[in-house]
C-alpha positions as CSV (number, residue, x, y, z in Angstrom):
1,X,-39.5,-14.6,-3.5
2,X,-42.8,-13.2,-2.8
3,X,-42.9,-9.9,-4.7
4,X,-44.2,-6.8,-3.7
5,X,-46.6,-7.6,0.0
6,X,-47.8,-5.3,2.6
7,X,-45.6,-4.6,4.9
8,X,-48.6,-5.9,7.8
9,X,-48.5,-9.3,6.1
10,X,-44.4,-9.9,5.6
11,X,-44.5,-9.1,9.7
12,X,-47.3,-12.0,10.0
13,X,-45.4,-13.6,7.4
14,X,-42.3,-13.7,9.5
15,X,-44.2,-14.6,12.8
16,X,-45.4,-17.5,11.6
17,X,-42.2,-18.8,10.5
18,X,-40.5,-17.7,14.1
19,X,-38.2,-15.5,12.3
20,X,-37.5,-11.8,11.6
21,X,-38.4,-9.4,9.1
22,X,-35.2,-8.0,8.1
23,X,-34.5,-4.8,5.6
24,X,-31.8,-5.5,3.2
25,X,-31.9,-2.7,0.9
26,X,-33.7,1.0,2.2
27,X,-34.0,2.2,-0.8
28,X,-37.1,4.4,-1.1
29,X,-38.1,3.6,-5.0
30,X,-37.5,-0.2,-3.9
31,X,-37.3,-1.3,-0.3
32,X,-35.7,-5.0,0.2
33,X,-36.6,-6.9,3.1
34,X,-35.8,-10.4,4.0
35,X,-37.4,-13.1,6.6
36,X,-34.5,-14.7,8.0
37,X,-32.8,-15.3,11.7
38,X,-31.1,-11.7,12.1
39,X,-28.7,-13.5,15.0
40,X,-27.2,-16.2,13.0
41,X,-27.1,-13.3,9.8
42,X,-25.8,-11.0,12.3
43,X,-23.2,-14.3,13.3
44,X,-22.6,-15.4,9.4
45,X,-21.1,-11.9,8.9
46,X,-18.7,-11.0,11.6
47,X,-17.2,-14.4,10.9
48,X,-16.7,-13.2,6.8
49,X,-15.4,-10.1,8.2
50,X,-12.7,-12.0,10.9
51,X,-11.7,-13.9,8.0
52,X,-11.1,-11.1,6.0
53,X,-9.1,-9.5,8.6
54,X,-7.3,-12.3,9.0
55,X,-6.4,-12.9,5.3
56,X,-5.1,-9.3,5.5
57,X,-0.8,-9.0,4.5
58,X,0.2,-7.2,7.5
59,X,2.4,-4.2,6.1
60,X,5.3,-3.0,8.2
61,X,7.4,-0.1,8.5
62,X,11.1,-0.2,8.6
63,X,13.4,3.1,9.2
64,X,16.5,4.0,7.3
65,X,18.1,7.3,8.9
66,X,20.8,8.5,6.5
67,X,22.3,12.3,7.6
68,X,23.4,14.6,3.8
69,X,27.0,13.9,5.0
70,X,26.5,10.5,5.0
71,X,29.7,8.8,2.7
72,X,29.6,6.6,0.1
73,X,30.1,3.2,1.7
74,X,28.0,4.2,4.4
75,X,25.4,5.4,1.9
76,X,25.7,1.7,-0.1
77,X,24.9,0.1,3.3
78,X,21.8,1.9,4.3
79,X,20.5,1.2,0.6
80,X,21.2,-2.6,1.1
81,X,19.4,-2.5,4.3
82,X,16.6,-1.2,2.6
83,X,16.6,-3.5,-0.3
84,X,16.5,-6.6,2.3
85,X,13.2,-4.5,3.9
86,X,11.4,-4.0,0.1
87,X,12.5,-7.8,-0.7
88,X,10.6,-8.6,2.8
89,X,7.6,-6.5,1.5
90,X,8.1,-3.8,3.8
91,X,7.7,-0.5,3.6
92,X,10.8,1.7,3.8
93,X,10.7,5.3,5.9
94,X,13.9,6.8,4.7
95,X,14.6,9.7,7.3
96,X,17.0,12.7,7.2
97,X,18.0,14.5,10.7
98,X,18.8,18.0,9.7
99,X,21.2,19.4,12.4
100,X,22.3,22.8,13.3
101,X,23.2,24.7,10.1
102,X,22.4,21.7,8.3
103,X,18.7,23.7,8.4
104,X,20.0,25.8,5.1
105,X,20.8,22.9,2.9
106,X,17.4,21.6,2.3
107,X,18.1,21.3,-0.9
108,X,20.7,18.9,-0.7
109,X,18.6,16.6,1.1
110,X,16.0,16.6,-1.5
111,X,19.2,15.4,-4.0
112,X,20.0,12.9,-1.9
113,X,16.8,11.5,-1.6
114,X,15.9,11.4,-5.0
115,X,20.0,9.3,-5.2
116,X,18.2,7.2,-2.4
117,X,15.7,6.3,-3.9
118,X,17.3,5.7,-7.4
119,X,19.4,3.5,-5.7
120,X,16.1,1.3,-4.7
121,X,14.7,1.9,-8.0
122,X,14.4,-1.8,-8.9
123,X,12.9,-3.5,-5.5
124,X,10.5,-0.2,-4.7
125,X,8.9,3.4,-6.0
126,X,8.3,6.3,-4.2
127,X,5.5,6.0,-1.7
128,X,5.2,9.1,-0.4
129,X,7.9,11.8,-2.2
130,X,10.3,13.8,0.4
131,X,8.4,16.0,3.1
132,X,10.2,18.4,5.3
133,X,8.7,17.2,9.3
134,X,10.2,19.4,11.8
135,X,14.2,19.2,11.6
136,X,13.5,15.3,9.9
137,X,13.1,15.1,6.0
138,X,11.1,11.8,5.3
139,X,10.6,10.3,2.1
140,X,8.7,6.5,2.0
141,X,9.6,3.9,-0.5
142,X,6.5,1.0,-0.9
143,X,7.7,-2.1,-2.5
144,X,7.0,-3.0,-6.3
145,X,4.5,-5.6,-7.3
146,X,5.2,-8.6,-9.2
147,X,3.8,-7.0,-11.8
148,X,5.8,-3.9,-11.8
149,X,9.1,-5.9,-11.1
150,X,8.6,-7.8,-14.5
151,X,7.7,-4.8,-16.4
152,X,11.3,-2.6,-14.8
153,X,13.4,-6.1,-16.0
154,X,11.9,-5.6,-19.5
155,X,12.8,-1.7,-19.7
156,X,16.2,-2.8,-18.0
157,X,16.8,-5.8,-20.7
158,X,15.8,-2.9,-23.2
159,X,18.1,-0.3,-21.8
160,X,21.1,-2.8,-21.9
161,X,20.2,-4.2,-25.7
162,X,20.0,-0.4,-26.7
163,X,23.6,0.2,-25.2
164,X,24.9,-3.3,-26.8
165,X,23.7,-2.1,-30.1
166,X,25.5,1.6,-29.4
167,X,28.6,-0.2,-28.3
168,X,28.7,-2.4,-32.0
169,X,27.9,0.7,-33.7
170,X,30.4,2.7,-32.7
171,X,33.3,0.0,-33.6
């Protein structure tokens, strides 16, 4: 820490030494510069920044394509498939193919996405809400943090007390 020097004397400063002058903060009220080795600060930080990057959770996308006429049973598996994907940490692109006159039932698919996603309600939220693409309604379901999952078992143990007390008082 030498305090406020010429800026003349921090480059003689820095020669000296065999290093460089190096300007940390620009700021025009209160410029910051530094004598160190700029190639092994230069070094010192890409290799912070590959190990961020390398520390990084990959997120990946899985696809569910359900169709509005899509049955029951047929609907239950899809909804598994995508509870496996949230469990893995995945995100979930939930896709509906409009076909022909299917074009004039929009409205459907929006109910049936908003069942879909119901139906994933305790393993992920709503990422990004339905969006008509083209012919392709997509909706994307993120998974739920530890956090969130703890907090949705308490309102569920909640919801199930409040219906055990209903149940009592009705008999």
């Amino acid at each position: 820490m030498q305090g406020v020097v010429d800026i003349e004397k921090a480059q003689d400063m820095a020669y000296h030494q065999g290093l460089d002058l190096v300007l940390v903060s620009d700021n025009p009220q209160n410029p910051v510069a530094r004598i160190m080795d700029y190639s092994k600060f230069q070094f010192e930080q890409s290799k912070r920044e590959r190990e961020a990057r390398k520390n990084q959770k990959k997120i990946n996308v899985k696809e569910v394509q359900i169709k509005l006429t899509t049955e029951e049973h047929d609907f239950n598996v899809k909804a598994r498939n995508a509870h496996r994907f949230l469990k893995n940490e995945d995100r979930v692109k939930v896709v509906i193919r409009f076909r022909g006159r299917e074009m004039a039932y929009q409205n459907q698919g929006y109910e049936v996405m908003e069942q879909f996603a119901k139906a994933c309600e305790g393993l992920g939220k709503v990422d990004r809400p339905p969006l008509m693409e083209g012919r392709h309604m997509v909706m994307y379901l993120a998974p739920l943090s530890e956090k969130e999952k703890k907090e949705f078992a308490a309102s569920q143990k909640e919801d199930q007390e409040v219906l055990a007390a209903d149940e009592e008082a009705k008999q």
